[in-house]
C-alpha positions in Angstrom: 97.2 111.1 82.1 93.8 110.0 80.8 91.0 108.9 82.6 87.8 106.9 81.9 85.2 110.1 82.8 87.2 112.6 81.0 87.9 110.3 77.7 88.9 113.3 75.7 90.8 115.5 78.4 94.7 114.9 79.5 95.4 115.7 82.8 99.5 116.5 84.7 100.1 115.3 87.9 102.7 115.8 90.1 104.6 112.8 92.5 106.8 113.0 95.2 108.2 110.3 97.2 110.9 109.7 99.8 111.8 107.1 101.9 114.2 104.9 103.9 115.3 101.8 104.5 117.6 100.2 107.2 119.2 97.0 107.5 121.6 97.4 110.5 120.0 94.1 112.4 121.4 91.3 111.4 118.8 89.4 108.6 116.3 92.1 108.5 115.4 95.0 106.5 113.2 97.2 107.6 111.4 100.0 104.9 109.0 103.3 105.1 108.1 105.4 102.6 105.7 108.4 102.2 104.8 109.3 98.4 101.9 112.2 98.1 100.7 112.6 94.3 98.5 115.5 93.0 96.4 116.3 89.8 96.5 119.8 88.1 93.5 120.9 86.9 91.3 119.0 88.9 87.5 118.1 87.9 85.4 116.0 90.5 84.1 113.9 88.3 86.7 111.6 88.3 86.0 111.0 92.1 83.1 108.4 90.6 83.1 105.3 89.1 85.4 103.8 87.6 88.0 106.6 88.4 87.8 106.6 91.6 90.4 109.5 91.4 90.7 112.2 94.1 93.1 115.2 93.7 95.4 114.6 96.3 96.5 110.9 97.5 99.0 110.3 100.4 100.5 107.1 100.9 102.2 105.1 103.7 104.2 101.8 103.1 106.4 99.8 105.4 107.6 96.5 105.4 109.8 94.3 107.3 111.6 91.5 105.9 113.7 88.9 108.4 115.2 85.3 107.6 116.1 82.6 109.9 117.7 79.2 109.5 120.3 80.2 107.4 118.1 82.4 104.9 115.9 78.9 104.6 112.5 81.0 105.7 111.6 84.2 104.7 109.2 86.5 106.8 107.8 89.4 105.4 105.3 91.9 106.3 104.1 94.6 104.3 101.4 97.5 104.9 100.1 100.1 102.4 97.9 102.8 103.9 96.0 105.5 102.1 96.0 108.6 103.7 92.4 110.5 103.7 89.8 111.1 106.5 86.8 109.6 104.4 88.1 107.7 101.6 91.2 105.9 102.7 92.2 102.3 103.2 95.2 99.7 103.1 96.6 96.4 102.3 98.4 94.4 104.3 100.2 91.0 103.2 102.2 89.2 105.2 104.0 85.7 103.3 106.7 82.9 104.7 108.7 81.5 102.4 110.5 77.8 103.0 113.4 76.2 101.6 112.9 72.5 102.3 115.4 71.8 100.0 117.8 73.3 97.6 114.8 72.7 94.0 111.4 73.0 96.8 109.8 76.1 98.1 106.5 76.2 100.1 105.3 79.8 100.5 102.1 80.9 102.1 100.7 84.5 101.6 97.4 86.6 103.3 96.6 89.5 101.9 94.2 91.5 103.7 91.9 94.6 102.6 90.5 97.4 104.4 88.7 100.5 102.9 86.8 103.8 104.2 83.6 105.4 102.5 83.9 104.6 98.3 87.7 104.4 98.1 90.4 103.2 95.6 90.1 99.8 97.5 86.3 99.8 98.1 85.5 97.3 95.0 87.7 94.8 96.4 87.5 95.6 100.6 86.2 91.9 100.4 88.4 90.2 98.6 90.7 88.9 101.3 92.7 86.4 100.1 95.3 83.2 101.7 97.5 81.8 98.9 99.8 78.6 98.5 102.4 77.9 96.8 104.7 74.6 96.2 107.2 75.3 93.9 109.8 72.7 92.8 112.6 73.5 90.3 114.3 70.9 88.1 
């Protein structure tokens, strides 16, 4: 992989990543998954801007996704977290979808930031965000 403070050096990286997902209650699926990535050959400087690049990342995700009136309204809830005692953080976003009829869909989504020390998600810890969205299909 290249990166933007060592322009003209490759570096490997190795990726693991296991997880699990269950969907024995009725309209819900629940997900978590653990994934761990590491870079041979390691040189700080890609710990600085606009890297940002340490050589060991763990990673946390779950999500539950449930639907009610007869798979009309979607509720899901997701939560990434970044596993490291100074620079980690997470996103969470959480979204209901509705069916109001068969060719409408009103969906509403928050996404929320939160970051330790100069991070991967430190240039956007403030960014949180509350979408919309009407969708009709013809």
């Amino acid at each position: 992989m290249g990166y933007a403070n060592l322009p003209n050096d490759k570096k490997s990286r190795q990726d693991a990543l296991i997880g699990v997902e269950y969907s024995g209650i009725n309209d819900t699926a629940l997900t978590l998954e653990f994934s761990t990535r590491h870079i041979l050959g390691y040189d700080s400087v890609l710990e600085h801007g606009p890297d940002r690049i340490y050589q060991d990342k763990k990673q946390i995700t779950g999500q539950i996704e449930r639907t009610f009136l007869n798979e009309t309204l979607t509720f899901t809830a997701f939560h990434s977290l970044t596993i490291d005692s100074e620079n980690g953080g997470s996103v969470s976003r959480v979204s209901c979808r509705f069916e109001v009829i068969d060719d409408l869909t009103v969906e509403v989504v928050t996404v929320l930031y939160d970051c330790r020390g100069d991070g991967a998600f430190s240039p956007i810890k403030d960014n949180d965000k509350i979408l919309t969205t009407v969708k009709y299909s013809f």
